[in-house]
N, C-alpha and C positions, 0 to 999 in steps of 0.2 A: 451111792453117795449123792444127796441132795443138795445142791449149795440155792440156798433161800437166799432172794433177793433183799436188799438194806431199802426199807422203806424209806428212808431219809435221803436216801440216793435218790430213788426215782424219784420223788416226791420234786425234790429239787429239779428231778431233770425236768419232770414234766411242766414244774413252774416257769424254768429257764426256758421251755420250748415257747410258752404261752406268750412271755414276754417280748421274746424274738420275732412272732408274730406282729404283737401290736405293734413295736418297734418299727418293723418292713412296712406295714399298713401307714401308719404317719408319717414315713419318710417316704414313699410313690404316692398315697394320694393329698400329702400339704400344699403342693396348687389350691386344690379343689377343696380343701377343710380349710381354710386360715386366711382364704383369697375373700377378698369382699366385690362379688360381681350385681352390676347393673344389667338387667335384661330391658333389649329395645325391640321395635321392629322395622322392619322396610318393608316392602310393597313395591313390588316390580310387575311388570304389564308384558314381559318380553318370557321368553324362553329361560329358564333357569337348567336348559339342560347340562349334567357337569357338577352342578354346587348339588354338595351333600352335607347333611347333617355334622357335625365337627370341622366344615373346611372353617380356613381362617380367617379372619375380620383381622384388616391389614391400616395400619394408618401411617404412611410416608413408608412405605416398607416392612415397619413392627407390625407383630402380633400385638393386636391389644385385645384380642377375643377369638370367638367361634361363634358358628352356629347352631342353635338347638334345636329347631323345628323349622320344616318346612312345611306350609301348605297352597291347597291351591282354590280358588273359590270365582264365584262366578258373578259378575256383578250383571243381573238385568236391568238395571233402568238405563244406563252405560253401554250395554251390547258391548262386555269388554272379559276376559280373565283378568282378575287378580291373581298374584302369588304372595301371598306375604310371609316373612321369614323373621322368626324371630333369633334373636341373638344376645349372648352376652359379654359385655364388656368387661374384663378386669380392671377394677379402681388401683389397683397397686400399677401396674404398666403406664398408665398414661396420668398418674397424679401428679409429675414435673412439667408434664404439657397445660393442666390446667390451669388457670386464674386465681383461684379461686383458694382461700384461707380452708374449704373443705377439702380441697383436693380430690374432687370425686366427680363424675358427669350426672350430677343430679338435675330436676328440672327444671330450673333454672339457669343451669351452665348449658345443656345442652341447648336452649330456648335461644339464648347466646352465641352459640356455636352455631346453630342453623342458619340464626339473622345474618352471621358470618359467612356463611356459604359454605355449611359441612354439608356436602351428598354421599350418599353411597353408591356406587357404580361396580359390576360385576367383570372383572378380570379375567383373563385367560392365566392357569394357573400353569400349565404344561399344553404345551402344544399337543407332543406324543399322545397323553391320556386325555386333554380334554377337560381338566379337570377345574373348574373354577374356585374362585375367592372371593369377597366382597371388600374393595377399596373403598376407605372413609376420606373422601379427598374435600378440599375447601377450595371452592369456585365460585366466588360472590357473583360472577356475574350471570349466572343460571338461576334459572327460575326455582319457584321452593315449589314443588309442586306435591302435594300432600293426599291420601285419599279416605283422610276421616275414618280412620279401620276402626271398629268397634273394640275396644279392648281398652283394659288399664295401662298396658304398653305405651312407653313415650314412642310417636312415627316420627323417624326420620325422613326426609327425601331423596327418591333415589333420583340417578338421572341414564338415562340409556346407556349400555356399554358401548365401546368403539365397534365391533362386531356388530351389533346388530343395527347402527346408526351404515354401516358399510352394507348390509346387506340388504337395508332399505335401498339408499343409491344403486344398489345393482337391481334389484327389483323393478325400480323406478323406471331407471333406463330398458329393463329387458320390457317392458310395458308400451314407451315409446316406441320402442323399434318394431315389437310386433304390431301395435296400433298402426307403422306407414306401412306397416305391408302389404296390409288389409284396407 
């Protein structure tokens, strides 16, 4: 006794399957499908040990992005490392912060934003791991300090983390104190 399967069944099931699919798929990746992001960059001169590719771009506490690429390059006429990191900003997250009738950090609002004293500065994200972030903070009274990266990327300015501004002053001093000893 054979009992043959109702094509109209499966047919259906497998259509029902298909849909369930795309379904799950628009509903986990609509961040990323329907979000309208701005990629920038920053250019840091210090140690990014810690910051990895998706940590988060933080502004007053929000996420208003991540990171996409890190690299790291050598600047000879400077005798200096770059690292420059690019990132992207979500325009939906931060369009009630903006001014602007577009509501979006295009090049102009950002242009804006800088004259204002937006920097980026790397955070400690966990002490335990170590793991860093990049804070978008506004410090009008720091310098804009910029390093002309080649790319169509709008650069932002970073400005040293508290960490590594601390661990110059400990350098500094461990420098003096062995200079009088000698």
């Amino acid at each position: 006794m054979s009992n043959k399967g109702n094509p109209t069944a499966i047919g259906a099931f497998i259509v029902g399957a298909i849909l369930l699919l795309i379904a799950s798929i628009l509903v986990f990746s609509s961040d990323t499908l329907f979000s309208k992001n701005q990629k920038f960059i920053v250019v840091f001169t210090e140690s990014i040990n810690g910051l990895k590719v998706g940590a988060p771009i933080k502004l007053y506490g929000v996420q208003i992005g991540h990171v996409t690429e890190i690299n790291v390059e050598r600047d000879k006429e400077n005798d200096r490392t770059l690292i420059p990191v690019v990132f992207e900003v979500n325009q939906v997250n931060i369009s009630d912060y903006v001014n602007t009738k577009i509501k979006s950090w295009d090049t102009t609002e950002v242009d804006d934003l800088i004259n204002s004293g937006l920097r980026m500065q790397l955070q400690l994200d966990s002490l335990l791991t170590g793991q860093l972030f990049i804070e978008a903070l506004f410090l009008p009274h720091t310098s804009k300090k910029l390093y002309g990266h080649k790319t169509e990327l709008k650069e932002i300015p970073s400005i040293p983390s508290n960490s590594d501004e601390i661990q110059k002053s400990i350098r500094n001093l461990l420098e003096r104190s062995i200079g009088e000893d000698y």
